[in-house]
KEGU-34932 format. One record per residue: residue number from 1; residue in one letter; x, y, z of N, C-alpha, C in turn. Coordinates in steps of 0.1 Angstrom, whole numbers, padded with zeros to 4 digits, m for minus. Example, Ala and Ser with C-alpha at 12.3 -4.5 7.8 and 13.67 -1.06 7.14 Angstrom:
<pts>
+-----+--------+-------+-------+-------+-------+-------+-------+-------+-------+-------+
: num : residu :  n_px :  n_py :  n_pz : ca_px : ca_py : ca_pz :  c_px :  c_py :  c_pz :
+-----+--------+-------+-------+-------+-------+-------+-------+-------+-------+-------+
:   1 :      A :  0132 : m0057 :  0078 :  0123 : m0045 :  0078 :  0132 : m0033 :  0078 :
:   2 :      S :  0128 : m0022 :  0071 :  0137 : m0011 :  0071 :  0129 :  0000 :  0079 :
+-----+--------+-------+-------+-------+-------+-------+-------+-------+-------+-------+
</pts>
This chain:
<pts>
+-----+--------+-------+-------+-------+-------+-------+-------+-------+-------+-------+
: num : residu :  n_px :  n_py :  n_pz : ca_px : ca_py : ca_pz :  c_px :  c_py :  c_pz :
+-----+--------+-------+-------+-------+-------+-------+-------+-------+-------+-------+
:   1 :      X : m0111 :  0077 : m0286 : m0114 :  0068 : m0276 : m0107 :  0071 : m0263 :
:   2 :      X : m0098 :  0077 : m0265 : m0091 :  0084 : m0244 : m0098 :  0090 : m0238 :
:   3 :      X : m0099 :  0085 : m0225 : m0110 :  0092 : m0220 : m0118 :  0090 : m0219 :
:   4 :      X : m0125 :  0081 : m0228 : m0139 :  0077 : m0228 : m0148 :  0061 : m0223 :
:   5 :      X : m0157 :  0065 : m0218 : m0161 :  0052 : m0212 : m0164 :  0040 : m0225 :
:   6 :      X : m0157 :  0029 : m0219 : m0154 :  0021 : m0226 : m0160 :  0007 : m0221 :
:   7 :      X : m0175 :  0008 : m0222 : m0179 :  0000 : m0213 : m0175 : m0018 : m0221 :
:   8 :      X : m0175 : m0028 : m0212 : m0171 : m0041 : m0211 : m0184 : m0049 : m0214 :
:   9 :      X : m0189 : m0048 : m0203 : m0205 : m0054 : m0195 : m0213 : m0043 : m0189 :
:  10 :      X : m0223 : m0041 : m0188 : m0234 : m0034 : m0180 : m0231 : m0040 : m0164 :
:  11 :      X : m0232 : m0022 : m0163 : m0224 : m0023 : m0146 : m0237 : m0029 : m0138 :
:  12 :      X : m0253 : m0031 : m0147 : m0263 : m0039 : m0137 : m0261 : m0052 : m0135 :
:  13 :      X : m0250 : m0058 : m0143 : m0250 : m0072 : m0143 : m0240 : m0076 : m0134 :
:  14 :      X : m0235 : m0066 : m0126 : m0229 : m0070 : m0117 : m0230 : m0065 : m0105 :
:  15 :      X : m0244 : m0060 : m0102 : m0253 : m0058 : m0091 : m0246 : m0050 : m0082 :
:  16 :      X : m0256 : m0046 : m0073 : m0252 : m0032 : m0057 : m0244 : m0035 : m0054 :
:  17 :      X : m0235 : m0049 : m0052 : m0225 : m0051 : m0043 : m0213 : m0049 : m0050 :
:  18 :      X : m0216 : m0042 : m0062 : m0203 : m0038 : m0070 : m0194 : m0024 : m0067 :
:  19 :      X : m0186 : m0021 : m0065 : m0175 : m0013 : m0066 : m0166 : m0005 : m0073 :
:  20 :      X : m0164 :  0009 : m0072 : m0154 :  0009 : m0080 : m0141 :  0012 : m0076 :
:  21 :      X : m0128 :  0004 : m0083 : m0119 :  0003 : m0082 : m0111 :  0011 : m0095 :
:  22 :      X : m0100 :  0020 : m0093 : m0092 :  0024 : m0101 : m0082 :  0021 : m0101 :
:  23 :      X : m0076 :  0015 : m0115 : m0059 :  0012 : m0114 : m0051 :  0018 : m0120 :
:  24 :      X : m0041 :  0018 : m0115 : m0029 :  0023 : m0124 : m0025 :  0013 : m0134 :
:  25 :      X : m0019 :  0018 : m0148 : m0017 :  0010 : m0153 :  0002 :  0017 : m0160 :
:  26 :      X :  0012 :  0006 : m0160 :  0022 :  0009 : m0164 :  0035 :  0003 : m0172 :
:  27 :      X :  0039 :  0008 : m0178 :  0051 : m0002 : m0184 :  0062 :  0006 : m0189 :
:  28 :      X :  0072 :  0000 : m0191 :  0087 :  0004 : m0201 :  0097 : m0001 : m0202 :
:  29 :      X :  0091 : m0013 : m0201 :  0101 : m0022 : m0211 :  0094 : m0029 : m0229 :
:  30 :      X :  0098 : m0029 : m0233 :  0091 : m0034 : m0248 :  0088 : m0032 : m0250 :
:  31 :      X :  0074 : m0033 : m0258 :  0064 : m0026 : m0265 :  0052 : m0027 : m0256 :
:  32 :      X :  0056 : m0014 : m0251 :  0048 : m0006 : m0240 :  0032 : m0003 : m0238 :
:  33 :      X :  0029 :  0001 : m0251 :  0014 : m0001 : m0258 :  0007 : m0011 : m0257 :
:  34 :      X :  0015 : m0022 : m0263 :  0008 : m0036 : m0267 :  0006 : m0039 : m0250 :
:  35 :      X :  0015 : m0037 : m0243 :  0015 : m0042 : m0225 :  0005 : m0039 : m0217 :
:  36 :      X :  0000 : m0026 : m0220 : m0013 : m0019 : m0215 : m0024 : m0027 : m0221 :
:  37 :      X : m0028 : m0024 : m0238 : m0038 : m0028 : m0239 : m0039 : m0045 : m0232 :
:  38 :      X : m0029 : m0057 : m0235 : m0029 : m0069 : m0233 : m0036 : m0067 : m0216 :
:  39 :      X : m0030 : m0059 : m0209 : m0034 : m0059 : m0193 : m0045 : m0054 : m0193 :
:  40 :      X : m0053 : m0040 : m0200 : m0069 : m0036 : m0199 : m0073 : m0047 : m0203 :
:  41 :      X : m0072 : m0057 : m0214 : m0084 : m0069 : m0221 : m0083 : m0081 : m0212 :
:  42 :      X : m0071 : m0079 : m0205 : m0069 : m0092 : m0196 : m0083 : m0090 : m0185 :
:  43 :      X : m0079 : m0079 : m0178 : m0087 : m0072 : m0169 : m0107 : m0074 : m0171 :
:  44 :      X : m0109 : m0068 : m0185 : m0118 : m0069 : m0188 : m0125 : m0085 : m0188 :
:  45 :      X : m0117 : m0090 : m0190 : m0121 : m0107 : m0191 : m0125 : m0111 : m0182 :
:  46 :      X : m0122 : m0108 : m0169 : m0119 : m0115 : m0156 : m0140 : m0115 : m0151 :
:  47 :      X : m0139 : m0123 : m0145 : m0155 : m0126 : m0141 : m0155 : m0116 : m0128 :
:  48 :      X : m0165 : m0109 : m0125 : m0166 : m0097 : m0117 : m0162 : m0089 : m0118 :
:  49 :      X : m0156 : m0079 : m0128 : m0150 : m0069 : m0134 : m0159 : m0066 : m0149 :
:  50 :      X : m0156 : m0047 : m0149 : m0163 : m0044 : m0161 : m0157 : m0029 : m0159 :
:  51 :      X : m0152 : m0029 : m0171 : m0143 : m0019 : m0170 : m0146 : m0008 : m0173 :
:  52 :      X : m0153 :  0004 : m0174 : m0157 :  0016 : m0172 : m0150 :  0027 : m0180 :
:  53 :      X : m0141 :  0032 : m0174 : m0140 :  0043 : m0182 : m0120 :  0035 : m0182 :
:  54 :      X : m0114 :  0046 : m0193 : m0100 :  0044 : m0194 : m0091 :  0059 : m0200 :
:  55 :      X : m0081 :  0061 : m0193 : m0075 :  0074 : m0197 : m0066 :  0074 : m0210 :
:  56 :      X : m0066 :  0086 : m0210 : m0054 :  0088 : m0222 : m0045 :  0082 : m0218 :
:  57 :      X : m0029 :  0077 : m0228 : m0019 :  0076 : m0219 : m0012 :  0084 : m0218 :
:  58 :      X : m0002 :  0085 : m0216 :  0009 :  0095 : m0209 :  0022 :  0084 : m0207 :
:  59 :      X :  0033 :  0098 : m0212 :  0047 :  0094 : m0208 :  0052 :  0102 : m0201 :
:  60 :      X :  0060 :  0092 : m0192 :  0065 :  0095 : m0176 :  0080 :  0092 : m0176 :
:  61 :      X :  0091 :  0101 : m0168 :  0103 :  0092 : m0167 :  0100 :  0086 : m0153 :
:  62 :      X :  0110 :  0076 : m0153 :  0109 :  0070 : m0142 :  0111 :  0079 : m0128 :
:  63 :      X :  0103 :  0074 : m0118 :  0103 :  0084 : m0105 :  0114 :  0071 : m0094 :
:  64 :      X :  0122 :  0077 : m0087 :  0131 :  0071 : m0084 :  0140 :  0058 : m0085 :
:  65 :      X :  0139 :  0060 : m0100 :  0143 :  0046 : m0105 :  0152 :  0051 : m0117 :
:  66 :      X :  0155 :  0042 : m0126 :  0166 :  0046 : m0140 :  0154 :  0034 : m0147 :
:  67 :      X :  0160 :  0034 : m0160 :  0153 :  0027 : m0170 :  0148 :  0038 : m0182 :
:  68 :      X :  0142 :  0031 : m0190 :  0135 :  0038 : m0202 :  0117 :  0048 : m0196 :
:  69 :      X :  0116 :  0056 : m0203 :  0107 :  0064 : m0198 :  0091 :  0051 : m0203 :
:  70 :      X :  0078 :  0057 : m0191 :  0069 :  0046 : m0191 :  0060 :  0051 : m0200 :
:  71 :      X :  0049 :  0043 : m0200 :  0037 :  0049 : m0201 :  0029 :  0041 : m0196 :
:  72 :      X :  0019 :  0053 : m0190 :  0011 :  0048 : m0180 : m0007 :  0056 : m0181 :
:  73 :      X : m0018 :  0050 : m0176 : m0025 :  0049 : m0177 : m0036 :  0045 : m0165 :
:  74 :      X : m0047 :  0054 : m0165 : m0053 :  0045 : m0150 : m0071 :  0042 : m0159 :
:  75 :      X : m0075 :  0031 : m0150 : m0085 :  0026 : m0159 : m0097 :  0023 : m0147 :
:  76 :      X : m0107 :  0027 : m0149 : m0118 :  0027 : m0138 : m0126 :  0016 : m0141 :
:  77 :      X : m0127 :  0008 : m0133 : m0131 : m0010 : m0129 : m0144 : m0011 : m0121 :
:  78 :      X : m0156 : m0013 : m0122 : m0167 : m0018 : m0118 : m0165 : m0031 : m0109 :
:  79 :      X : m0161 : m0037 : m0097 : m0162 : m0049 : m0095 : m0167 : m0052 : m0080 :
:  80 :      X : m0166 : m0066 : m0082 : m0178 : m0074 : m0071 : m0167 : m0081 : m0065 :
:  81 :      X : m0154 : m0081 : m0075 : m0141 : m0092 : m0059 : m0139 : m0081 : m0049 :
:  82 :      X : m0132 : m0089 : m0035 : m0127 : m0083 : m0026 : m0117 : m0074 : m0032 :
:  83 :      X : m0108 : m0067 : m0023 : m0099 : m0055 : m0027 : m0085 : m0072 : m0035 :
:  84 :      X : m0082 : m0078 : m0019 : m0075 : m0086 : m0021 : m0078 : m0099 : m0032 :
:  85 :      X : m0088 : m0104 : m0037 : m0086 : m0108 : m0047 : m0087 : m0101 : m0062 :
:  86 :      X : m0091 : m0087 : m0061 : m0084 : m0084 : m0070 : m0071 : m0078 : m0073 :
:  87 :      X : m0066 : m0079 : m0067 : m0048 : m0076 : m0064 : m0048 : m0092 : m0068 :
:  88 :      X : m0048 : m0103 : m0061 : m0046 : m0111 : m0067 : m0046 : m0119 : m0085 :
:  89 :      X : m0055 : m0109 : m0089 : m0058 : m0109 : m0104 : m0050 : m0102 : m0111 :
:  90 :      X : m0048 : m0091 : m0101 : m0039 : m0077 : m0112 : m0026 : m0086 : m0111 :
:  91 :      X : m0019 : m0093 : m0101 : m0003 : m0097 : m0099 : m0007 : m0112 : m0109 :
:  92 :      X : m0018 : m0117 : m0114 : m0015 : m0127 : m0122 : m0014 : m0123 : m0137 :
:  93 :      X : m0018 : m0111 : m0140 : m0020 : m0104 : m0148 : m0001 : m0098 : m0156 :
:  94 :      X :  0002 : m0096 : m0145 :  0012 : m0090 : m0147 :  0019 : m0104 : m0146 :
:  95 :      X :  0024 : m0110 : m0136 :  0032 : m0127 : m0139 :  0028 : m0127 : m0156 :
:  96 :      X :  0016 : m0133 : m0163 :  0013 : m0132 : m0174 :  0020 : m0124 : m0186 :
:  97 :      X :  0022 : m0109 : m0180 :  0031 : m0102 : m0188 :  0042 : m0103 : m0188 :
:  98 :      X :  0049 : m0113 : m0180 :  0063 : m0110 : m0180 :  0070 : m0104 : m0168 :
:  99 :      X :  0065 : m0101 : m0157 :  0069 : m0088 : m0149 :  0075 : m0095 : m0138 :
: 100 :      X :  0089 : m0091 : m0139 :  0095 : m0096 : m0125 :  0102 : m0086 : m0116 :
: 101 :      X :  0103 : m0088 : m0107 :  0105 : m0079 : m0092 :  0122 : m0086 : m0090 :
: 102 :      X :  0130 : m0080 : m0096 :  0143 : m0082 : m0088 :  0147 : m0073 : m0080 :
: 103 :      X :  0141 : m0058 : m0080 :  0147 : m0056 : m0071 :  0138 : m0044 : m0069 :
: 104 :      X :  0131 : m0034 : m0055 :  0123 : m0022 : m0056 :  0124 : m0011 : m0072 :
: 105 :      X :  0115 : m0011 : m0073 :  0116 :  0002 : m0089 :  0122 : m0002 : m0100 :
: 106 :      X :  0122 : m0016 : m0102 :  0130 : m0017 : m0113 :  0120 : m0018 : m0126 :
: 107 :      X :  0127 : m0017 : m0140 :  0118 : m0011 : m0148 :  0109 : m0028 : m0150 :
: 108 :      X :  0096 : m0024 : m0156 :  0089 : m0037 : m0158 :  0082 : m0038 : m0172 :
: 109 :      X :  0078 : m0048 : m0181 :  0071 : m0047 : m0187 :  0054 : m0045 : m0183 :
: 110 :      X :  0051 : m0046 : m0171 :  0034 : m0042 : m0169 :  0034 : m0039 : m0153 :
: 111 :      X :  0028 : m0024 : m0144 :  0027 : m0029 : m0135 :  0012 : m0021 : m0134 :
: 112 :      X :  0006 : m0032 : m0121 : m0010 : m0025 : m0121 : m0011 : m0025 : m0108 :
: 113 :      X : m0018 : m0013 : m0100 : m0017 : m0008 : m0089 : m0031 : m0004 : m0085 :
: 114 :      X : m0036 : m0011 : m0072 : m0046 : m0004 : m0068 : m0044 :  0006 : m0064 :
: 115 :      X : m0052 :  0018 : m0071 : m0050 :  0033 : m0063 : m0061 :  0037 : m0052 :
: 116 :      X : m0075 :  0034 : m0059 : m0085 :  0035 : m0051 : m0091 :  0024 : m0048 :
: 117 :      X : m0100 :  0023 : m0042 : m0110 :  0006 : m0044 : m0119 :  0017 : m0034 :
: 118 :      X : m0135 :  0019 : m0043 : m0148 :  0025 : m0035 : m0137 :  0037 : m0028 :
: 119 :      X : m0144 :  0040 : m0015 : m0143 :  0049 : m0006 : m0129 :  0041 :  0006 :
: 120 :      X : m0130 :  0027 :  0011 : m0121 :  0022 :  0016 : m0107 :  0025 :  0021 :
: 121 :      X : m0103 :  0022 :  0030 : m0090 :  0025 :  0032 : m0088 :  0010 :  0039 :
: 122 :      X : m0076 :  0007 :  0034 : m0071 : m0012 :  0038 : m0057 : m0010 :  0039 :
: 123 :      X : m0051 : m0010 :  0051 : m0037 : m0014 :  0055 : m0035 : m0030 :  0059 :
: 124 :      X : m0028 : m0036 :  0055 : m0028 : m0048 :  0054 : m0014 : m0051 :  0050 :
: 125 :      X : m0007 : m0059 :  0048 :  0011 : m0065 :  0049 :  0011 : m0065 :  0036 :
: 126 :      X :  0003 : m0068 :  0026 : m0001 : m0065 :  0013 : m0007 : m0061 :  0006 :
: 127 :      X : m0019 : m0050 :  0009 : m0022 : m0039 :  0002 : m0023 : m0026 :  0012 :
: 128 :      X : m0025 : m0018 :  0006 : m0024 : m0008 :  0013 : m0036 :  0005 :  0002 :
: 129 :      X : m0044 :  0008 :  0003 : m0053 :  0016 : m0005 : m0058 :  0029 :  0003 :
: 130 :      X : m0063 :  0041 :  0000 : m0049 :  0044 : m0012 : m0037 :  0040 : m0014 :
: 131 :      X : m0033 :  0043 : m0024 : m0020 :  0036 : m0025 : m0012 :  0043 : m0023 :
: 132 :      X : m0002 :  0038 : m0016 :  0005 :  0048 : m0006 :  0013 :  0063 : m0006 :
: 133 :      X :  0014 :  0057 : m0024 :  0026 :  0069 : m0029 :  0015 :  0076 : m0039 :
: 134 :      X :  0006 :  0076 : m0044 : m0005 :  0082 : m0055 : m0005 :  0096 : m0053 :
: 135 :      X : m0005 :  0103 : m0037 : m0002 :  0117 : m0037 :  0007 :  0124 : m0043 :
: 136 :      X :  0023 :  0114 : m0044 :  0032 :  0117 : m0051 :  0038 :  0117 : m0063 :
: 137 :      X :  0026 :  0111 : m0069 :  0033 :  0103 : m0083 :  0022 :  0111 : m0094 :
: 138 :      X :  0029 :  0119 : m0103 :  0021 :  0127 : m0115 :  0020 :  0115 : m0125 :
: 139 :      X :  0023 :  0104 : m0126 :  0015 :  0097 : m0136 :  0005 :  0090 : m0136 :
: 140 :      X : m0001 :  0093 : m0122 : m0010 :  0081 : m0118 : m0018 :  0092 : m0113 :
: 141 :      X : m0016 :  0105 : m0108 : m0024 :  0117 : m0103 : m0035 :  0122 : m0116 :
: 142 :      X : m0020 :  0128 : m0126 : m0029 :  0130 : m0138 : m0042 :  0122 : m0145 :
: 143 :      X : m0038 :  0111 : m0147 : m0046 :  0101 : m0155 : m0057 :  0104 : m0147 :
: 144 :      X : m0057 :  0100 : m0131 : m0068 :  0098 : m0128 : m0075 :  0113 : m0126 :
: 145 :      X : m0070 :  0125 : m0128 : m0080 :  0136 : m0124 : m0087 :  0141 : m0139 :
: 146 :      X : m0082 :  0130 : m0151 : m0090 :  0134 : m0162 : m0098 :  0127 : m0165 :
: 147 :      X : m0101 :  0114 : m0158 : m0117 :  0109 : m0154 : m0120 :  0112 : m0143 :
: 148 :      X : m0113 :  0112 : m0136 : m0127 :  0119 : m0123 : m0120 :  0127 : m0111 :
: 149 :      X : m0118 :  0141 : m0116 : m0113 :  0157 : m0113 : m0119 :  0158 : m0098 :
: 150 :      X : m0129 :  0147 : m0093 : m0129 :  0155 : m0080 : m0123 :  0144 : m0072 :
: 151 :      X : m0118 :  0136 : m0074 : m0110 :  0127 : m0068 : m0094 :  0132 : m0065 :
: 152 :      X : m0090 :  0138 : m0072 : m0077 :  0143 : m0069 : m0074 :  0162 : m0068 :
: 153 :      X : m0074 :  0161 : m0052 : m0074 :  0179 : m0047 : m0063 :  0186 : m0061 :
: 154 :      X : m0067 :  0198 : m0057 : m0057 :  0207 : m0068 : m0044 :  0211 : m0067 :
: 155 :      X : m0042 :  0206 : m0051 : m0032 :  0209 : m0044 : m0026 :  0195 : m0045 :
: 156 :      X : m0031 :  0180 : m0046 : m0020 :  0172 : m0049 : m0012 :  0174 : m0066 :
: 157 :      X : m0020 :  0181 : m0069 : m0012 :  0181 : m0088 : m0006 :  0191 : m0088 :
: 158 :      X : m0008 :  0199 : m0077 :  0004 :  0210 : m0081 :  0018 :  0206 : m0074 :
: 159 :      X :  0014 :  0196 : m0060 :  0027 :  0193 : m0055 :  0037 :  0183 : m0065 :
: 160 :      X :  0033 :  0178 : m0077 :  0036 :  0171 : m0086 :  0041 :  0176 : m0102 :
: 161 :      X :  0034 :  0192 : m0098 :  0040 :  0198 : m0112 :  0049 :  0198 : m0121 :
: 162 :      X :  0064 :  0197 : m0107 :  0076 :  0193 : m0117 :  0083 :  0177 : m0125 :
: 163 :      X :  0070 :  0172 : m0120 :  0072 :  0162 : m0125 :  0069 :  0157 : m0141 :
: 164 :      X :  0077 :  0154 : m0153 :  0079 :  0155 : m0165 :  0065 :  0140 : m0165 :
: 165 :      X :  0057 :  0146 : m0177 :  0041 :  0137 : m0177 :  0036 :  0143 : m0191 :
: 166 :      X :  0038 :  0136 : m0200 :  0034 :  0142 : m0215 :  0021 :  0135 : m0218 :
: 167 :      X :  0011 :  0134 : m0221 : m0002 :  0132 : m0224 :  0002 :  0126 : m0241 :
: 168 :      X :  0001 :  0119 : m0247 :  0005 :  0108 : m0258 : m0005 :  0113 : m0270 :
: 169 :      X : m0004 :  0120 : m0275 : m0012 :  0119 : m0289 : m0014 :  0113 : m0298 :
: 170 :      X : m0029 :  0114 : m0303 : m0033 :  0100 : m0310 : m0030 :  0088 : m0312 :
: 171 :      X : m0028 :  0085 : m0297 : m0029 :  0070 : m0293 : m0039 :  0059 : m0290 :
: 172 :      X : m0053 :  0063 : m0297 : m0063 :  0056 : m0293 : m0062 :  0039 : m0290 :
: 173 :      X : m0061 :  0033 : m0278 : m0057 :  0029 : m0272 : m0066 :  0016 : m0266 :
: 174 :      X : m0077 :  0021 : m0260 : m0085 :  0015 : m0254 : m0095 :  0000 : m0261 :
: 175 :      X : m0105 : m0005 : m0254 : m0107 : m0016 : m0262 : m0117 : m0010 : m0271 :
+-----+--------+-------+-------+-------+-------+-------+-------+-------+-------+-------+
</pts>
């Protein structure tokens, strides 16, 4: 099941004015697994979303932070909200999990990140898409170049090479 489209709803039932949105998905605190899947079904639930394809996951150490190493995951989203209400969904999502912000990078039990949304670019005091750092970050690079390889140049994965990113074995995962 990694890797593979994992459809929710039929992407017609959510008509032309739909979008796709790609997220990052992450955690390392607790049981790290159970935090993904709870956040993909959360996601999938949500009215104007339909969740598409979903990656393998992958273990990551933390990138400028301390804590336990993550695993992370990016999941391709069909939807009809604005960029900003779906950020709004993804941060209730995460409230939901448990996830609190004491202080930048600190480790979390769930964090979900818009990387892309469509073709768009949105600077705003609260999102910013692309997401700002996704050039630099091999656990959010990878995932997303093993659904869709022409989204991510060859030259950002290689600027990221030394970054420690293990691909998770038989972890079928998805819904």
């Amino acid at each position: 099941m990694q890797g593979e489209t994992t459809p929710v709803a039929p992407v017609s039932l959510l008509g032309p004015a739909a979008v796709s949105a790609w997220i990052g998905l992450g955690a390392n605190l607790g049981d790290r697994q159970a935090a993904l899947r709870t956040a993909l079904s959360a996601m999938g639930a949500l009215p104007g979303i339909c969740v598409q394809r979903v990656s393998s996951l992958y273990g990551s150490a933390p990138v400028e932070a301390g804590g336990p190493d993550y695993l992370n995951a990016v999941v391709q989203l069909c939807t009809t909200l604005a960029p900003h209400a779906l950020l709004a969904q993804l941060q209730a999502i995460e409230q939901a999990g448990g996830r609190e912000r004491p202080y930048r990078n600190a480790p979390r039990t769930i964090d979900l990140d818009i990387l892309l949304f469509g073709d768009q670019v949105i600077c705003t005091p609260t999102l910013i898409v692309p997401h700002p750092r996704l050039h630099e970050r091999a656990f959010a690079l990878r995932p997303l170049a093993e659904l869709a390889p022409e989204l991510v140049p060859a030259q950002q994965l290689a600027a990221v090479a030394a970054q420690r990113i293990d691909r998770v074995q038989g972890a079928g995962w998805a819904l």
